[in-house]
Every structure is written in C-alpha cells, then in structure tokens.
VEXGULUM-469524 format. One record per residue (C-alpha): x, y, z. Coordinates in Angstrom, 1 decimal. Layout:
BEGIN
     c1     c2     c3
      X      Y      Z
...
//
This chain:
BEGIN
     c1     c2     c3
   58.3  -63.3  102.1
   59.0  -61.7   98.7
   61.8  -59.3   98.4
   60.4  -55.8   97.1
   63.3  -55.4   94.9
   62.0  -58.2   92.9
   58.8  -56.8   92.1
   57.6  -55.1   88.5
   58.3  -51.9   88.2
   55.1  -50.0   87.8
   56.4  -48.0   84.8
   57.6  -51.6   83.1
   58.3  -50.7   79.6
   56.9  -54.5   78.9
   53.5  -53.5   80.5
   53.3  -50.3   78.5
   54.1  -52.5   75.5
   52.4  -54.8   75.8
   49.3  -52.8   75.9
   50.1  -50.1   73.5
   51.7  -52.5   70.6
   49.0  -54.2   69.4
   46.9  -51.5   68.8
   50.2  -49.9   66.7
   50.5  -53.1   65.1
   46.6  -53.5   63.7
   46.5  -49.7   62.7
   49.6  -50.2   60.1
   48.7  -49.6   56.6
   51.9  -50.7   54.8
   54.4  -53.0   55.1
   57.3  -50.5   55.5
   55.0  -48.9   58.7
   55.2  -52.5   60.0
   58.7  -52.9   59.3
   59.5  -49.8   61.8
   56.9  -51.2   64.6
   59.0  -54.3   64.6
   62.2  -52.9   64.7
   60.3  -50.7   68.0
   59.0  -53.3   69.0
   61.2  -57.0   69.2
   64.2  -55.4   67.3
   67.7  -55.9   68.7
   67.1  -52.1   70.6
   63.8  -52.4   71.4
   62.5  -52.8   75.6
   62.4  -56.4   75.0
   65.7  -57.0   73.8
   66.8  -54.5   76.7
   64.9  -56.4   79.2
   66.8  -59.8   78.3
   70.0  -58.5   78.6
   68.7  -57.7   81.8
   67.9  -60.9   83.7
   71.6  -61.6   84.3
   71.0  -59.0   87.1
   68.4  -60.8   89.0
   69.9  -62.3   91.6
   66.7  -64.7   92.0
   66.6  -68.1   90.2
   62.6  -68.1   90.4
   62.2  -64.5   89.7
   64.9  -64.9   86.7
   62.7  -67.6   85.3
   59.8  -65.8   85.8
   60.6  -62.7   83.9
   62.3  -64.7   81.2
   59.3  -66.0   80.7
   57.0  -62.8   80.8
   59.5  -61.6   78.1
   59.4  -64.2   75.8
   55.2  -64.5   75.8
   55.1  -61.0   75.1
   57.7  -61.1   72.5
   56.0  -64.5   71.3
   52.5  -62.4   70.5
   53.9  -59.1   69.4
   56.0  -61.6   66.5
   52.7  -63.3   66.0
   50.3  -60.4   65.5
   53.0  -58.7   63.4
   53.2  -61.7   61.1
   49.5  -61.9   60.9
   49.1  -57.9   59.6
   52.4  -58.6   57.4
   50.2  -61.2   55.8
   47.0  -59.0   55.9
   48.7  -56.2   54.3
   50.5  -58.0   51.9
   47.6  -59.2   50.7
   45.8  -56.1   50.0
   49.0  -54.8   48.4
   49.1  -57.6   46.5
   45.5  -57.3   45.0
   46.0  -53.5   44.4
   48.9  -54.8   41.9
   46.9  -57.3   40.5
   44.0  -54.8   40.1
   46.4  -51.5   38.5
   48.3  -54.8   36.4
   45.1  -56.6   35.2
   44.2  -57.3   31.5
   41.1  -57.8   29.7
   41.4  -61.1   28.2
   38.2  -60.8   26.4
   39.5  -57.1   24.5
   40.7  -58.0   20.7
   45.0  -58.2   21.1
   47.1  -56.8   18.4
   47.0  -58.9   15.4
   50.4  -59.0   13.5
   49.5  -58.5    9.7
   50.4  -61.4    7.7
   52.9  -60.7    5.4
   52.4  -62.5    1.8
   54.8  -63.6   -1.8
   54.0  -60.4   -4.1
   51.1  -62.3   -6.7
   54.0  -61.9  -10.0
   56.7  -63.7   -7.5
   54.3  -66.3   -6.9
   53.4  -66.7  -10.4
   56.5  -67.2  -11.2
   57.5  -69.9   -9.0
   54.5  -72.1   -9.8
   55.2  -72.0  -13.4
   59.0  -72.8  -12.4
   57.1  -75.5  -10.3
   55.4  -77.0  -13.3
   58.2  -76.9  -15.3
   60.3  -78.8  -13.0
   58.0  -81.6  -12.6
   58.2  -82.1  -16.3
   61.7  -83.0  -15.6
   63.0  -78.7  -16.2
   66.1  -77.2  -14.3
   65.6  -73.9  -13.5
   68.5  -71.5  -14.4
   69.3  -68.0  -13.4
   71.2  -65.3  -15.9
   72.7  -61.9  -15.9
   69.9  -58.7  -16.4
   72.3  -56.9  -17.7
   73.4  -58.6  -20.7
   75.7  -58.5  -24.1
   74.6  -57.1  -27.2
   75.3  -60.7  -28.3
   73.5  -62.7  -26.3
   70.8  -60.4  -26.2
   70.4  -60.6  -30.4
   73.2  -61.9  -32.1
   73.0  -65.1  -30.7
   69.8  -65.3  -31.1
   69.7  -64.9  -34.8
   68.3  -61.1  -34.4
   69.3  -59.2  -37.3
   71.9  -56.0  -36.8
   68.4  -54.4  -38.5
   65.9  -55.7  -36.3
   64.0  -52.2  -34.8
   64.5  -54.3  -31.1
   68.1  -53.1  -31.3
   67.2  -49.7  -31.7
   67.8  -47.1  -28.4
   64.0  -47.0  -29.2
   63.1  -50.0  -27.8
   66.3  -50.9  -25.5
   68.0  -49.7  -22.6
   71.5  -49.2  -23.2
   74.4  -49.2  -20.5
   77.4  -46.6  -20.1
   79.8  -49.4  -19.3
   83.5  -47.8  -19.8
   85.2  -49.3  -22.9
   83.4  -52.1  -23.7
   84.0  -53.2  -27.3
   80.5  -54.5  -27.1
   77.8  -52.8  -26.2
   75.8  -53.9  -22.9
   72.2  -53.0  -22.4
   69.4  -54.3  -19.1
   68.3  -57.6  -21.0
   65.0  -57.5  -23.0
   63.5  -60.6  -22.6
   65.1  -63.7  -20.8
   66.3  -65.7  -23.9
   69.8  -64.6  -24.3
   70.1  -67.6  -21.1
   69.1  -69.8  -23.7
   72.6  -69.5  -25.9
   74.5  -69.3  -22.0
   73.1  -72.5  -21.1
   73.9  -74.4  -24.1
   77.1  -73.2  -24.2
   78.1  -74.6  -20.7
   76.2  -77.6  -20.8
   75.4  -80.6  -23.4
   73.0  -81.8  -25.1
   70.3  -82.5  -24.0
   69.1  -79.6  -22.2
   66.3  -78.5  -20.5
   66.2  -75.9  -18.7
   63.2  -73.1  -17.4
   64.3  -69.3  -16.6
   62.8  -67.1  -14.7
   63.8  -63.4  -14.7
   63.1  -59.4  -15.1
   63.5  -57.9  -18.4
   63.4  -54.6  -19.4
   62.5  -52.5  -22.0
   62.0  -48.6  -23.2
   58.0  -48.8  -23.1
   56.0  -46.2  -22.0
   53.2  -47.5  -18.8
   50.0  -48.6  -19.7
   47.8  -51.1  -19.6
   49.4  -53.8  -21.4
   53.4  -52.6  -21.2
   55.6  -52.4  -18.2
   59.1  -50.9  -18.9
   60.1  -53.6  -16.1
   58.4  -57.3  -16.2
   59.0  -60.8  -15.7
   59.5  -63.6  -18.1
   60.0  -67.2  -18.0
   62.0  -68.3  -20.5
   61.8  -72.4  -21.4
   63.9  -74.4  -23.9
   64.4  -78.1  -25.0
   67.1  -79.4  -27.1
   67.1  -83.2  -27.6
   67.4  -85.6  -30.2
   64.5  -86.2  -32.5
   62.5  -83.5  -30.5
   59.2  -82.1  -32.8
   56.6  -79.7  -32.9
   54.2  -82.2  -31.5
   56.2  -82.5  -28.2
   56.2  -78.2  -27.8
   52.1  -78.8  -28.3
   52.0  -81.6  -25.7
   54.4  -80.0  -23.1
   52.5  -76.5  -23.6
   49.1  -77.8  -23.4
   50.0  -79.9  -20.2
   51.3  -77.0  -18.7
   48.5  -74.7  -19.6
   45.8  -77.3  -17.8
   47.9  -77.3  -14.9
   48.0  -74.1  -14.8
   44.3  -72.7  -16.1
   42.4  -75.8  -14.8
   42.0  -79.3  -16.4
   39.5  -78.2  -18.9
   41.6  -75.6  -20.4
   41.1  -75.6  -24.4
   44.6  -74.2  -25.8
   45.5  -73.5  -29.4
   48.5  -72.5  -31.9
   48.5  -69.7  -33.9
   51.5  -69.3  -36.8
   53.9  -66.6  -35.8
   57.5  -64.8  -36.3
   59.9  -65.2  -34.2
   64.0  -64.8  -35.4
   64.9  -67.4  -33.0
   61.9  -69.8  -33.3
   61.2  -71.5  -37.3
   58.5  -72.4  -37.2
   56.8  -70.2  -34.5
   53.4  -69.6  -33.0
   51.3  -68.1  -30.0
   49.8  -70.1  -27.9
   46.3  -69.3  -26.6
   44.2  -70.3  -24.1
   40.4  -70.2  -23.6
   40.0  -68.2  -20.2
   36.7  -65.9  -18.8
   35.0  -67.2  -21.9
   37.5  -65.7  -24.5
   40.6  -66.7  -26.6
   43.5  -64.9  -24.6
   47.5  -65.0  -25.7
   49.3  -67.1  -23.3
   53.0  -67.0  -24.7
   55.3  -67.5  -27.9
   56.9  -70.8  -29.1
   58.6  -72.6  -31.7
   61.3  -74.8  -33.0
   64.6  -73.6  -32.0
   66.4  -72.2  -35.6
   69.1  -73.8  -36.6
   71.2  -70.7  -36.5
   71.5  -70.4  -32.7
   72.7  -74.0  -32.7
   75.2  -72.9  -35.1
   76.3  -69.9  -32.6
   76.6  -72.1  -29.4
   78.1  -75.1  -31.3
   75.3  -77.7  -31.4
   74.9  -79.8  -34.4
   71.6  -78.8  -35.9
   72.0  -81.7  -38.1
   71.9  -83.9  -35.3
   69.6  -82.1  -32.4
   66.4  -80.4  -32.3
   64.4  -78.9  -30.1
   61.7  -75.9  -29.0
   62.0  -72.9  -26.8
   59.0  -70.8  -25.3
   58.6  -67.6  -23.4
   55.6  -66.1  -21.5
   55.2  -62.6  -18.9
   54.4  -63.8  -15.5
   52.7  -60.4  -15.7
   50.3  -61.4  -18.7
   50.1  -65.3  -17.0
   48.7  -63.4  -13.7
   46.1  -61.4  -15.8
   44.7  -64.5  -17.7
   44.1  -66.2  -14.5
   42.8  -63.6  -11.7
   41.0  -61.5  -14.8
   43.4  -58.3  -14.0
   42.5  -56.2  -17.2
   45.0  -53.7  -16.5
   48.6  -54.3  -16.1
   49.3  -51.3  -14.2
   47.4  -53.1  -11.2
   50.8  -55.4  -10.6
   52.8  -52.6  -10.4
   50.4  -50.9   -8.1
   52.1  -50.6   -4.2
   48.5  -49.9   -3.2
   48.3  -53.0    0.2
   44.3  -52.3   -1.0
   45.4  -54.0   -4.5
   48.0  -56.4   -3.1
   45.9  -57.8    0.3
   43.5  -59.3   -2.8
   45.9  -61.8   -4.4
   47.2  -63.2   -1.1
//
C-alpha cells in the first residue's frame, strides 16, 4: 500500500513548472530575457534546486529515486530548450549586427592620392643621374655664399653689373669683412671643390640660386641649376662637345641634333651655348666652355699643366625644352591642376 505522505503534492512547484516554462522560455526575445528565465528556472534558487535539497527528507529509498529522477528530466529539458532559444536568439542577434555592420563591397573605397617628386626635383636628379654614369660625383654647396666664391674666384670683375645690389641679393651678416649674398648661380662649388680635392676632378652640382629678377615668363628670382666641371690633363674642347652632346640625346631622345654657339663667359675662354633641336626649333640648352686659366690660378691648380671645361644649365629651362612649358611661371605654380600633369 502506498503511504499518502509520499504522494505529489497537487500544487508541485515542478508540475507548475514544468508546464508554464517552456512557454516562458520560447516567448524570450533576447538573450538577457533568457538569462533571467534560467536563473527562475534551474538557477541555484529556483524550485528545482529547492526540490533537490529536498530529497534528503524522504524517508523512502524508491520514492527518493523516483523524485530524483522527476527532477533531473525536468531540469534536463528546461536546460535543453533554453540552450536551443539561446542559439535561436543569438542567431538573430547575430544577423541584425551583421546587417547594421554590413559594407558594400561593390561601392568605390577611398582612394589615397598618390603623392609625386615635384617635375624641377625630378629634373634635377635625372640630369645628376646622367652625369653620374659618365663617371660625375655629385657635390652639394652653401646657398648662401662669399662674395669671393660667388665672383672673385671666378674671375668676375669688381665691375661686372652681376655684383651690383641690382642683380644680387645681399646678406646683413654682422661684421663680416666680406660681404655674403644667397648664391647666384651654382659655380662658386666649382672653386670649393677644387680646393679640397685634386686633380682630376669631376664633379656635377645641383642646387637653388637666386637672384633679384622680377617674375615672368622666362626669370624666377629662385631656380635651380646644375653646375658641371672637369679638370684633367690634356682635357679639350672636343671632349665638352662629346660629353654635352651625349648628355643631351640621353636626355632629349637619341635623335637629338645639338649645336655650339660662341659666347662670353668670365669664367669659361672659350665659351659657348649649347642648343638643342626640340618641338621643331633651335632652343638654348646651357652655357659651356674651357675652364680660364685664372680660376686655376685662384684654387692653386697649374693651368700649365691641367685643363678642363665647366657647364651650367636651369633645371627650370631643361623642364621647358622637354614637356614644351612656354612659360616659366607654370613651375612655380602650387596649382595640384598644373602639378598632377608632370607626374
């Protein structure tokens, strides 16, 4: 006969559980609901946790064993059918993420602009480039510069209008017997360089120079120059024409047509431009000549024994032969219009 003390309570909080839970459990719309049905539900205080710390108190093996296992199917399916809608709704949340979060591939992305040399910098280092695979070192000076370097040195006469506040940019520099001025063209490197080193020498210098011109389309008040000078033994006006029209086809193309026309330079006896034939027309390329004797004399060579030729072109005017830029100004221009077409 079964003792009636043993029997399920009709108000068993397991029954009511068990067939109010699921119903909680399906109609949970977020994980954190879910979270607080479990804690309801199996959680350490919830009736199922009570109910286990319960059996100790039923005296009845069989009805202990019984019960123990009542609670742990219902606590077996609740866990289940929780872990189902935790999947279920993480899911969802998951996709709504994925949906707020999601990127169209197929939409143009930010393009970084790519950044390029400025056209006169790049000038100038392919003409360095040249130059050094003739056998050149390139060399570096000072902009601003000693009246004696700048002219003396150079066999520029105390008369010569160059000197003049004019045509040069003169520097406050305290008490300076000498005067200092910004560098007008980049020869005065060509009496530093002799004086440091031996014969023979030669050497390629790129630079800024700077002079008191007003803007327009031929004259920059600030330009580039690359300055070239030889200084050998036995060294003629034959190897400045080879060296020069080697150069110039590298530079121009192959088929460039170059020619010398007589010239004055104080540094340079004899001296001459060089043109080239560009856009079907004679254009001015540089200046040459022979180095003069005198600024041997001045950096301690013996003209007797050495010889040699020194050149000097604007990267500015070297640009404009060879992109057609009929206006000097253009260079100058910070326009990214201007500048994006050189790249």
């Amino acid at each position: 006969m079964t003792d009636p003390t043993n029997l399920p309570d009709p108000m068993d909080p397991l029954d009511d559980l068990r067939t109010s839970a699921p119903a909680r459990i399906e109609a949970a719309e977020t994980v954190a609901e879910l979270d607080a049905i479990e804690v309801e539900t199996v959680g350490r205080q919830s009736p199922i946790a009570l109910a286990r710390r319960g059996l100790g108190a039923i005296e009845d093996p069989d009805a202990r064993r019984n019960e123990g296992l009542r609670i742990n199917e219902l606590a077996s399916a609740l866990s289940d059918a929780i872990d189902r809608r935790r999947a279920e709704l993480a899911s969802a949340e998951l996709a709504v993420a994925l949906a707020e979060d999601r990127v169209d591939v197929t939409a143009p992305g930010r393009r970084i602009e790519r950044g390029s040399v400025h056209l006169i910098q790049e000038t100038m280092d392919e003409i360095v480039d040249i130059f050094v695979g003739l056998g050149y070192t390139m060399a570096t000076g000072p902009e601003a510069e000693s009246e004696f370097y700048n002219f003396t040195a150079l066999n520029i006469p105390s008369t010569h209008p160059t000197r003049l506040e004019s045509d040069t940019l003169y520097l406050d520099y305290g008490e300076e017997q000498e005067e200092v001025l910004l560098r007008t063209h980049t020869s005065p490197m060509q009496a530093r360089y002799m004086e440091e080193h031996e014969p023979p020498v030669y050497v390629v210098v790129p630079g800024r120079a700077f002079r008191a011109d007003v803007m327009d389309a031929t004259h920059l008040p600030v330009f580039h120059q690359i300055e070239g000078l030889a200084v050998d033994e036995n060294i003629t006006f034959g190897d400045l024409k080879g060296t020069l029209a080697a150069f110039a086809k590298e530079f121009l193309g192959s088929e460039t047509k170059v020619k010398f026309i007589p010239h004055y330079f104080p540094f340079t006896e004899p001296s001459a431009e060089m043109h080239a034939y560009a856009h079907g027309q004679w254009l001015e390329l540089m200046g040459c000549g022979m180095v003069n004797p005198a600024v041997f004399e001045h950096v301690g060579y013996d003209p007797d024994r050495l010889s040699g030729f020194a050149f000097g072109m604007g990267a500015e005017r070297l640009a404009m032969v060879r992109h057609g830029i009929t206006d000097m100004r253009t260079l100058a221009d910070a326009d990214i219009r201007v500048l994006e077409q050189y790249r």
